[in-house]
N, C-alpha and C positions, 0 to 999 in steps of 0.2 A: 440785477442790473448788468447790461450787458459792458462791452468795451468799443469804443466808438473811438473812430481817428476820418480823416477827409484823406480820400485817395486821389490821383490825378491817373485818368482815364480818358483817351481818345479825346484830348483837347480840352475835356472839362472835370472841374473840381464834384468829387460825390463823397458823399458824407454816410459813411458806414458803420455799423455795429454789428459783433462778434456775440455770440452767447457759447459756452461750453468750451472744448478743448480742439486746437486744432489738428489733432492727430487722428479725431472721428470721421468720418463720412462728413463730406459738405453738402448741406441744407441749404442753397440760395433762394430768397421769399421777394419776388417781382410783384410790387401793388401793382394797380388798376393806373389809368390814365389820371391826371391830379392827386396822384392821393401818393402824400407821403410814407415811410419808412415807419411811421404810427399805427396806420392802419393794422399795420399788424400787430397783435396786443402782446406788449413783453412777459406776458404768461404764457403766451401758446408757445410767444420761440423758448423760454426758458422747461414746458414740460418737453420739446422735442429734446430740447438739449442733453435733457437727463435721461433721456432713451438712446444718447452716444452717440448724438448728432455734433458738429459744429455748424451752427444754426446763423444763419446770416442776413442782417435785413440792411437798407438801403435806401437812402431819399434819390430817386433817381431825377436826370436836369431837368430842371425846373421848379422841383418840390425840394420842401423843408427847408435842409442847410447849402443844398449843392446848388453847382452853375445855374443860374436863370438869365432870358435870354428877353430883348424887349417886347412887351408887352405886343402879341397881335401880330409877330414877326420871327416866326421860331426859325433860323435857317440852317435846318438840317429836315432830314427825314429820317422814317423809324428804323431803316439801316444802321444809323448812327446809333442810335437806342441799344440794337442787337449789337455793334461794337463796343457799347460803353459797358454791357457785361462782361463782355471776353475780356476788355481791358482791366476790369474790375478781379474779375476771378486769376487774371496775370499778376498782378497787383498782391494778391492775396498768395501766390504761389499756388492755387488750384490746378491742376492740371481736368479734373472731370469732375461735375459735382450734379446733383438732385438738383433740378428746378419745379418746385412750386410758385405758379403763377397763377393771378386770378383777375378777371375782365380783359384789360386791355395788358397786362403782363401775362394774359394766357396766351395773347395772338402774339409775343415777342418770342413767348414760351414755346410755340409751333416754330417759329421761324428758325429760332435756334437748335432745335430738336433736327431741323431740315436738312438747313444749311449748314451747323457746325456740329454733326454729331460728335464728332471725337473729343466734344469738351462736355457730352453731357452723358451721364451717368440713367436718368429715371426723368420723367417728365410726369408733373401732377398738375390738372387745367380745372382751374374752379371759375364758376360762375361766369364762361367763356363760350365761345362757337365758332362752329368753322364757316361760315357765314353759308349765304344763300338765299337766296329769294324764295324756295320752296319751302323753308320752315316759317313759323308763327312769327306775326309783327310783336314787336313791342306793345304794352298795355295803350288803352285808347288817354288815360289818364296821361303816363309818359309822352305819347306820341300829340298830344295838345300841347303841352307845356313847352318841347323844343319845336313847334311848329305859330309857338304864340310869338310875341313880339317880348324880347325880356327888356324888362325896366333896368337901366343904368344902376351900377354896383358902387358904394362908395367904399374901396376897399382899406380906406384910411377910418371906417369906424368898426371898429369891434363888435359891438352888439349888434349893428344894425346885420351885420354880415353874419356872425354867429349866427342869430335867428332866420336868415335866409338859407343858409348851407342847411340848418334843421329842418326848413321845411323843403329844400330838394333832398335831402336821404330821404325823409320818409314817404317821399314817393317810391324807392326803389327797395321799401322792406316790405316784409311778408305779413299776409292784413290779419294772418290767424290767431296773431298775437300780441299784445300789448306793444306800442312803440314807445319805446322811454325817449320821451324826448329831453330831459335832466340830463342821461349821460352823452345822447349824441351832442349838445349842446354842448358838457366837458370836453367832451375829445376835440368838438370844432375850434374851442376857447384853447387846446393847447398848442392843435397843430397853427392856429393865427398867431399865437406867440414865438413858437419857434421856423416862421417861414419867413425866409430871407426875400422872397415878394411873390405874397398870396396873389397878387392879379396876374402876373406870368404863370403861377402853379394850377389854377382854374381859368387858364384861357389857352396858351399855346399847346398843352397836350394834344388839347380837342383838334389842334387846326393841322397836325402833323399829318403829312401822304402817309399812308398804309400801305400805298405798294398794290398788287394783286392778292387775292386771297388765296390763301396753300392749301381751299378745299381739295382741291384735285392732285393734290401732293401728296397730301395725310398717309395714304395707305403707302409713302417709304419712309416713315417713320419707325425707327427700329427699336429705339430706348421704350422698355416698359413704359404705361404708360394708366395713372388712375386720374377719371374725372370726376370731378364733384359739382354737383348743381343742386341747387336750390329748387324744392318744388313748386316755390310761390314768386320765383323770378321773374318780375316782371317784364327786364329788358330784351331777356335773351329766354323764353319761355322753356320750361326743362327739356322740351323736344330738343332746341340745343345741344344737351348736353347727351340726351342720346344719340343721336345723329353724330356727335364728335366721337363717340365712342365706340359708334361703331366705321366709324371712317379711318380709325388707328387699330393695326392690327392686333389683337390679344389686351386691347386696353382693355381695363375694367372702371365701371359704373359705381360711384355709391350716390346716390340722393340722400341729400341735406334735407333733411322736414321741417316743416316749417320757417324754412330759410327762404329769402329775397335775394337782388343782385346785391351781393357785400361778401366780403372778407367771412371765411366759415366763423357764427358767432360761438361764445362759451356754450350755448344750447347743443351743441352737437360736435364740441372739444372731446367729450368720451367718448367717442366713435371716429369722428376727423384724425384724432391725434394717433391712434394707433394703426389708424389704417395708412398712413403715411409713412409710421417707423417700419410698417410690416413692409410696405411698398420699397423704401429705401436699404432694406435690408437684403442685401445683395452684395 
């Protein structure tokens, strides 16, 4: 169990948690767009931790415990996003730390590697891309479902919503393997308990400007640099993550197997996890 306090960052309240010592090397861990400071599973941060990390996760605004904004009206842009770290790792007395980011906290993860290097130490991009029109669409599966018409969400019932969030993850996992839908269902039943308003945390990420894309910046990105992708990524197809890797100079590649768009699962912890300490270890 890690140690969790609310910090106040660039106007709003975020709700963080510490694992290990703070005299190690800083681990900052950026989810995906909607997805709280859970997603990442308190064993991954606590084996980083015991490799001499200070390992660091975060409900960033909107998700979990921190600031949420009304429903369908987020007024800020992913600027403020890329501010609410810096504020965060001030906060914390960081002066430069590892950023592992994955989806939509890999494109914040680019930005910051961009525009603030001198706060960041190593960038690691899972399950992310430096966008473009010339790589692979998303699955036909995916690209029906946000192209259909979605049925109104009653975000005041628990099951009905747990079983909905179940059946969109498992569009976005990897088909060669078993989908437990048991535990995705747990994790969805904890993160609906502890979120201060699930309909702001799955709707205004999605509606925030992004800005341009920093394809064409990539190669001045200077901080080392390891990508992780999934080879059954549906959203962002692994070409993705080659394409990212080779657009940052001297990054390095590991392919996730059997992995989908999500958080690197337990399935590939013995290889994710060391390959991160080796990465950070500078």
């Amino acid at each position: 169990m890690g140690n969790t306090k609310t910090i106040e960052s660039n106007g709003v309240h975020l709700c963080v948690e510490t694992f290990g010592s703070a005299d190690d090397p800083a681990i900052l861990l950026l989810a995906g767009a909607g997805s709280c400071m859970l997603s990442w599973a308190e064993e991954f941060c606590e084996r980083l931790a015991a490799g001499g990390r200070f390992v660091i996760r975060y409900d960033a605004r909107e998700t979990g415990k921190s600031t949420t904004f009304e429903v369908g009206n987020p007024p800020y842009d992913v600027h403020d996003v890329v501010a609410d770290v810096l504020g965060l790792l001030d906060a914390l007395s960081i002066e430069k730390a590892h950023l592992v980011g994955v989806s939509g906290g890999g494109f914040v993860t680019q930005l910051l590697a961009l525009d603030h290097a001198d706060r960041v130490r190593s960038i690691t991009l899972a399950s992310t891309s430096p966008g473009g029109s010339d790589l692979p669409p998303m699955s036909e599966a995916l690209a029906e479902m946000f192209s259909a018409e979605q049925p109104e969400s009653d975000w005041t019932d628990r099951d009905r919503t747990v079983r909905e969030l179940v059946d969109f993850e498992r569009l976005f996992a990897a088909h060669s393997v078993p989908f437990d839908a048991d535990a995705v269902a747990e994790f969805w039943g904890r993160v609906y308990d502890r979120s201060n308003n699930l309909a702001a945390q799955m709707t205004n990420p999605f509606m925030v400007g992004g800005g341009d894309s920093p394809r064409d910046r990539l190669g001045d990105i200077t901080a080392p640099a390891l990508v992780l992708h999934g080879t059954e990524d549906p959203l962002f197809p692994y070409e993705h993550g080659l394409a990212l890797a080779n657009a940052i100079p001297g990054a390095t590649l590991l392919a996730m197997d059997r992995t989908g768009h999500e958080n690197p699962p337990p399935r590939v912890w013995d290889s994710v996890i060391p390959a991160i300490l080796t990465h950070t270890d500078r």
